[in-house]
VOTOR-559246 format. One line per field, with one value per residue (C-alpha): y, x, z; residue number from 1. Coordinates in nm, 4 decimals. Layout:
! residues N
py <- Y_...
px <- X_...
pz <- Z_...
resi <- NUM_...
! end
This chain:
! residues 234
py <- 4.7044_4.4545_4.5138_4.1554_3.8005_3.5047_3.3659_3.0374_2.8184_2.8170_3.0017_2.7181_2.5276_2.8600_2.8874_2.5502_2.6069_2.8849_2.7711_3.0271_2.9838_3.1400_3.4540_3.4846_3.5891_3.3804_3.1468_2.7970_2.7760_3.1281_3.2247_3.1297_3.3926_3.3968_3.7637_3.9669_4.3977_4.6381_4.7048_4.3241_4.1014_3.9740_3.7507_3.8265_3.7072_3.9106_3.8404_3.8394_3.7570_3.5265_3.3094_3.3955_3.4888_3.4859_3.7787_3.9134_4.2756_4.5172_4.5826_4.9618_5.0450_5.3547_5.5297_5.5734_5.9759_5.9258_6.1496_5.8762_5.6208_5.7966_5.7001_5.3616_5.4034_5.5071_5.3111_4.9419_4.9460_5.0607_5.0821_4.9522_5.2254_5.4902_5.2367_5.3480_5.7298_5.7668_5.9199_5.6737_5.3646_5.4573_5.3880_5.0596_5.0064_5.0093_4.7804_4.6592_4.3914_4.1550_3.8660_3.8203_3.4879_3.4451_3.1606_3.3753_3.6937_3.9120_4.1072_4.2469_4.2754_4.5639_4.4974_4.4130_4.7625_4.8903_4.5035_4.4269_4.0538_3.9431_3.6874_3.4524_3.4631_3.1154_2.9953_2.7118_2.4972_2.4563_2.6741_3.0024_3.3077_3.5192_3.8961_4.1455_4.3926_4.6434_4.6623_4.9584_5.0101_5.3013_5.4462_5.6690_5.9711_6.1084_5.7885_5.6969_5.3530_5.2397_4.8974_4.9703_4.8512_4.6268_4.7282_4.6626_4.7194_4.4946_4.6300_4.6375_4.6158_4.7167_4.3827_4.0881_3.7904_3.6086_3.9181_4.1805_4.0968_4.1432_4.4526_4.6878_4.6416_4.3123_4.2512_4.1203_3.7793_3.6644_3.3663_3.1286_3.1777_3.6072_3.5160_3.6093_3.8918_4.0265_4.0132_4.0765_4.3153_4.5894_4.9416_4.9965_4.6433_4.7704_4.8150_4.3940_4.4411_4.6394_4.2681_4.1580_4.4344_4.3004_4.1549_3.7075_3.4804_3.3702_3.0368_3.1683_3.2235_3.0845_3.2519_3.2118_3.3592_3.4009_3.4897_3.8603_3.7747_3.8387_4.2135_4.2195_4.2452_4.1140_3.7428_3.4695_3.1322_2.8944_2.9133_3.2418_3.1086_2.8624_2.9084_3.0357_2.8779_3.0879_3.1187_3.2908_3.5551_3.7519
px <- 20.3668_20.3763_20.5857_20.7794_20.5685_20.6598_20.3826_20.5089_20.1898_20.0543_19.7624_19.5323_19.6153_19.5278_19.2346_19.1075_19.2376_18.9995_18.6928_18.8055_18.8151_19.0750_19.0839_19.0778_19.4217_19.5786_19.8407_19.7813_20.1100_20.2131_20.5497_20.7029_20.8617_20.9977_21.0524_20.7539_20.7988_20.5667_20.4856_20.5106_20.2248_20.0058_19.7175_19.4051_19.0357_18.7434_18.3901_18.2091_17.7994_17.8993_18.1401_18.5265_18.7530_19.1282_19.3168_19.6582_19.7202_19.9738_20.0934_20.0743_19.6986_19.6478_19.3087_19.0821_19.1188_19.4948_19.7048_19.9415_20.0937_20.3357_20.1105_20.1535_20.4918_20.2841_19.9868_20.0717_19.9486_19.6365_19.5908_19.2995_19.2494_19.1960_19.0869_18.7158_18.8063_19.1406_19.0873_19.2981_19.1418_18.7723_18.5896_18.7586_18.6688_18.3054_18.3140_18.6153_18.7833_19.0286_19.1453_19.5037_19.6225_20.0044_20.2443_20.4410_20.5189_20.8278_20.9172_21.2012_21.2932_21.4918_21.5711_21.9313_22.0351_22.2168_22.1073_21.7058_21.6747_21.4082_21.1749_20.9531_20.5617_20.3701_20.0144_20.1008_19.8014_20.0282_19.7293_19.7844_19.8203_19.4881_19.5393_19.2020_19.3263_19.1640_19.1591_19.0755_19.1485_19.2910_19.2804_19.6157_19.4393_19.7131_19.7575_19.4263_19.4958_19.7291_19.5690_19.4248_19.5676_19.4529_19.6010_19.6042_19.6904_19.7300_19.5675_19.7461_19.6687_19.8325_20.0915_19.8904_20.0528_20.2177_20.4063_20.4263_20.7808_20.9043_20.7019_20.4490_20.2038_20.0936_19.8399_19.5032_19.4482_19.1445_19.0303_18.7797_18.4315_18.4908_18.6158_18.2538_18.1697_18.4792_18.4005_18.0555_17.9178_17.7466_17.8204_17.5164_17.7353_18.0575_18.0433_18.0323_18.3661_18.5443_18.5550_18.7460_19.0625_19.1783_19.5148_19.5456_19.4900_19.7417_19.9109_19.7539_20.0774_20.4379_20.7934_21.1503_21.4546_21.5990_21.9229_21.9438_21.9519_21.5538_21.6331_21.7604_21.4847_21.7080_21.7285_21.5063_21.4856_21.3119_21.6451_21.5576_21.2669_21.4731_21.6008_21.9497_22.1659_22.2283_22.5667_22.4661_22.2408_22.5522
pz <- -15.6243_-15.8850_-16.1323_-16.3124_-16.3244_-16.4888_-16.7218_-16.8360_-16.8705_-17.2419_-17.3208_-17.3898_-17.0703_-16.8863_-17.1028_-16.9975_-16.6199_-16.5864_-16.7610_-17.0601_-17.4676_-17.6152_-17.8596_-18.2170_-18.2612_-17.9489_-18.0240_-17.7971_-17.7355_-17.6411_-17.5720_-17.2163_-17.0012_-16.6617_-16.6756_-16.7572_-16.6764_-16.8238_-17.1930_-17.2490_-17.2898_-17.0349_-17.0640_-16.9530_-16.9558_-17.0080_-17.0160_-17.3685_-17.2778_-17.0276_-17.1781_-17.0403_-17.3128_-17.2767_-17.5152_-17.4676_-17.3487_-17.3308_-16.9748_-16.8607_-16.9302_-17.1614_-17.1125_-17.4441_-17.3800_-17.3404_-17.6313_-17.6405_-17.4849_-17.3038_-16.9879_-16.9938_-16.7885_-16.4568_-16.4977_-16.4977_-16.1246_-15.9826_-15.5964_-15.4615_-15.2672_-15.5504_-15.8349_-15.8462_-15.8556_-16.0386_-16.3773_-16.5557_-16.3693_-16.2734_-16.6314_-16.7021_-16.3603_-16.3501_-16.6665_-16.8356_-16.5309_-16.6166_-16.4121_-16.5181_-16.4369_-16.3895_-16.2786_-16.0425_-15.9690_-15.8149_-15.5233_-15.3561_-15.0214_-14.9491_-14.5651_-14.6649_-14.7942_-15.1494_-15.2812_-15.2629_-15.2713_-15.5373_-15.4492_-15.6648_-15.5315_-15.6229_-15.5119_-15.2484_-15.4229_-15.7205_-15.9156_-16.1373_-15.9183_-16.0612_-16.0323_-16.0458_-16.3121_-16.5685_-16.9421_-17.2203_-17.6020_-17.7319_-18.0480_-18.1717_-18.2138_-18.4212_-18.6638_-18.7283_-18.9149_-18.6784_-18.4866_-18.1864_-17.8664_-17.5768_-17.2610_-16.8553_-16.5389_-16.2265_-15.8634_-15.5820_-15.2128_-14.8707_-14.7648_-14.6411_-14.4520_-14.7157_-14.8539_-14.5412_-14.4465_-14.7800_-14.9074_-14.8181_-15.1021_-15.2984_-15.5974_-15.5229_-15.5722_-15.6339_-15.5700_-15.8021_-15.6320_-15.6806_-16.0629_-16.1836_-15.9548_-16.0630_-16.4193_-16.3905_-16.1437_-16.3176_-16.2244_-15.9336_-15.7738_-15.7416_-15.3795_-15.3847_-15.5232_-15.2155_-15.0336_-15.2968_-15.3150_-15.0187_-14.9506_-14.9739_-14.6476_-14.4657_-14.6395_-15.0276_-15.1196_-15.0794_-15.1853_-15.1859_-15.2819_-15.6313_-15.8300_-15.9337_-16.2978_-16.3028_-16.2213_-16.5920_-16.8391_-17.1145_-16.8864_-16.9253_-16.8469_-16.6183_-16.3926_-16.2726_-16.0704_-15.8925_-15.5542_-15.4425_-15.2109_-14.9064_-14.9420_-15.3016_-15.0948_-14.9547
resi <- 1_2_3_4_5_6_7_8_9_10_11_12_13_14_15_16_17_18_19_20_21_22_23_24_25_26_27_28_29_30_31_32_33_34_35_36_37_38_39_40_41_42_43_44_45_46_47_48_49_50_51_52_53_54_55_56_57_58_59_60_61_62_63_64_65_66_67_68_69_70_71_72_73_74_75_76_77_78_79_80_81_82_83_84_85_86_87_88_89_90_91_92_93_94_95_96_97_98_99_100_101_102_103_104_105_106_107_108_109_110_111_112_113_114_115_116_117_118_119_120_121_122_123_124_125_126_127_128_129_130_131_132_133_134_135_136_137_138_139_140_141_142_143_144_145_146_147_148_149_150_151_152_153_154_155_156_157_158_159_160_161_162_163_164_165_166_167_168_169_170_171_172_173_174_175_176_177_178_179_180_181_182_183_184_185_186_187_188_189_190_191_192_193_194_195_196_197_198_199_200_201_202_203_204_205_206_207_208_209_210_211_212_213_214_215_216_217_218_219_220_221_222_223_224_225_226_227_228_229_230_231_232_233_234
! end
């Protein structure tokens, strides 16, 4: 599961990080958050004729045949395992991929009981974390002048290495030599793509523990990403 990310780096660094230009109606600067949860914004690069673009995009993907967006609250994950034949995932998936780059993400260990222990989820290179996700417009059937909206999801995988002790299912990372299959691959490729939902190597990622602050949507700050004290832990 993947579920809270902290996305901190502006959008034009990212941008120029990933060999991306930005979107017509991007800000450079963004907005910094270190506490990310569904229905916020995400960013998230697409490919336009071969050039990568990087737009924003609501988080909880809402299908173009969805009645509204009611959906949204289920769908901000998709598991690898049922991507390509899940009726909210499968058409985005044969042609609307995403990578979603992120600073960090969150996950909670829940061997200590009552009082999961969040943990913050970096790439050990110092690089963006880059998640494969999906992307779709929709269209409010109902209000027909309404602006449409851009929305995603993030796919998950079973627990690799890095994560396994902590939870049983991560997002796929991918790494920079899949970025264009990933964005690419036309439909009669896809299989190319089932190496890729896998979970990271060993060493891709590193974590530690953080406050409990984070599990409050309403907190922000770059202090919940930093690491607690032991004694703090209890």
């Amino acid at each position: 599961m993947c579920g809270r990310i902290a996305l901190f780096t502006p959008p034009a660094r990212m941008a120029r990080l990933l060999e991306a230009t930005l979107g017509d109606t991007v800000n450079p600067t963004g907005r910094p958050s270190w506490n990310v949860g569904p229905t916020r914004l995400l960013d998230g690069i697409h490919d336009v004729d071969g050039t990568r673009v990087l737009d924003r995009y609501r988080w909880g993907l809402i299908p173009s045949w969805s009645k509204d967006m009611s959906i949204a609250s289920k769908t901000f994950n998709a598991r690898a395992e049922t991507v390509a034949s899940k009726p909210s995932f499968r058409a985005a998936y044969k042609k609307r991929r995403l990578l979603i780059p992120v600073d960090g993400f969150y996950e909670w260990d829940r061997a200590g009981g009552s009082r999961p222990q969040p943990h913050f989820f970096s790439r050990a290179d110092g690089g963006p974390v880059v998640l494969a996700g999906l992307f779709e417009t929709w269209h409010d059937p109902v209000q027909e002048e309404a602006p449409e909206i851009h929305s995603a999801t993030v796919i998950t995988t079973e627990a690799g290495p890095d994560m396994e002790r902590i939870h049983d299912r991560m997002p796929v990372v991918l790494e920079p030599e899949s970025f264009d299959l990933w964005l690419t691959a036309e439909p009669d490729e896809l299989p190319a793509l089932d190496g890729l939902l896998r979970p990271a190597e060993a060493g891709t990622l590193v974590h530690h523990a953080v406050g409990r602050a984070v599990g409050n949507i309403r907190n922000d700050g770059p202090e919940l990403i930093e690491p607690e004290a032991p004694s703090t832990l209890l």
